[in-house]
C-alpha positions as CSV (number, residue, x, y, z in Angstrom):
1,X,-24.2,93.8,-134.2
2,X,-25.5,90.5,-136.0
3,X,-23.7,87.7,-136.6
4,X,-22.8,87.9,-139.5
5,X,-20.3,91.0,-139.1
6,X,-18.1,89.1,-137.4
7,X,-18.3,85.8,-140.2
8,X,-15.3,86.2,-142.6
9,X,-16.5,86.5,-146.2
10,X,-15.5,83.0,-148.5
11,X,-12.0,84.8,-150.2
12,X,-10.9,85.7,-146.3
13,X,-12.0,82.5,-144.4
14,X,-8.5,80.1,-143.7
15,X,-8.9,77.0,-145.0
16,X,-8.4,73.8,-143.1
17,X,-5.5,71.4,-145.1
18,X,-8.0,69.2,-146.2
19,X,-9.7,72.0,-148.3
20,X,-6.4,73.5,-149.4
21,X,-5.1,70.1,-150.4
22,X,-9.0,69.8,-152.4
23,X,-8.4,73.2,-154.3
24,X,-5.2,72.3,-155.4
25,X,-5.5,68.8,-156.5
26,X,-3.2,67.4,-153.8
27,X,-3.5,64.9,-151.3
28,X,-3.6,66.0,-148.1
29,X,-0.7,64.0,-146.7
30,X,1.3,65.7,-149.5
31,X,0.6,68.8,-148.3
32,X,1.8,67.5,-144.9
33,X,5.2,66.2,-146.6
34,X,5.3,69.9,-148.3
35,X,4.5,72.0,-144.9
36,X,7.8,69.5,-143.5
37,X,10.4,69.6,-146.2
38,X,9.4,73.2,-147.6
39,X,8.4,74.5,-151.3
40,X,4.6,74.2,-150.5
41,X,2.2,77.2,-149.9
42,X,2.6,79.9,-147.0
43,X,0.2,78.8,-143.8
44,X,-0.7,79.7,-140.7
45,X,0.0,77.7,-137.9
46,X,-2.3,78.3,-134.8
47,X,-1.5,76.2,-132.3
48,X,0.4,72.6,-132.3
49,X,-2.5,70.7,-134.4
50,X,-4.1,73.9,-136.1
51,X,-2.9,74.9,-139.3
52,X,-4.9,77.1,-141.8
53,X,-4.0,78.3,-145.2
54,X,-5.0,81.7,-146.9
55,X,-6.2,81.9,-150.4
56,X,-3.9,84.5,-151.0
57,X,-1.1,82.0,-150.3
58,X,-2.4,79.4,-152.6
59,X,-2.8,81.4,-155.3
60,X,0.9,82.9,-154.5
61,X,2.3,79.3,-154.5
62,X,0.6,78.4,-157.7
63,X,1.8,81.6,-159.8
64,X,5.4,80.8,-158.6
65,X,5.1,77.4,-159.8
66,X,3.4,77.9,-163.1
67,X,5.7,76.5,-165.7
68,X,5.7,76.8,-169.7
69,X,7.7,73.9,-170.2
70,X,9.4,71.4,-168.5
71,X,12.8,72.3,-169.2
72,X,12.1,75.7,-166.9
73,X,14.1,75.5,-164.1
74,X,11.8,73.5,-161.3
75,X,11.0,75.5,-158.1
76,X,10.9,73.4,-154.8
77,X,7.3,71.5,-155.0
């Protein structure tokens, strides 16, 4: 088996916070905040320093806060 096989493709790969916090235009202390106090995107928590988030869950998070106006009723965020 090569290397490779065992390499998860780009769309499956977790991403650390600091990437997740990049791709959504967050800081990554706010991500911390949301990760505490709730309403932020689904992740992964490995062991006591390790989290990871799934693209899936990003794009999850953003689709159930996509808004038309701002008089929508506001999800947790």
């Amino acid at each position: 088996m090569s290397k490779s096989e065992f390499e998860p493709s780009n769309a499956e790969r977790l991403l650390t916070p600091d990437e997740a916090a990049g791709l959504l235009g967050l800081s990554k202390q706010r991500l911390a905040v949301l990760r505490v106090i709730g309403g932020g995107p689904e992740y992964h928590k490995l062991s006591a320093r390790v989290v990871r988030y799934s693209r899936g869950a990003i794009n999850a998070w953003l689709t159930t806060n996509r808004r038309r106006s701002t008089s929508e009723s506001q999800a947790a965020a």
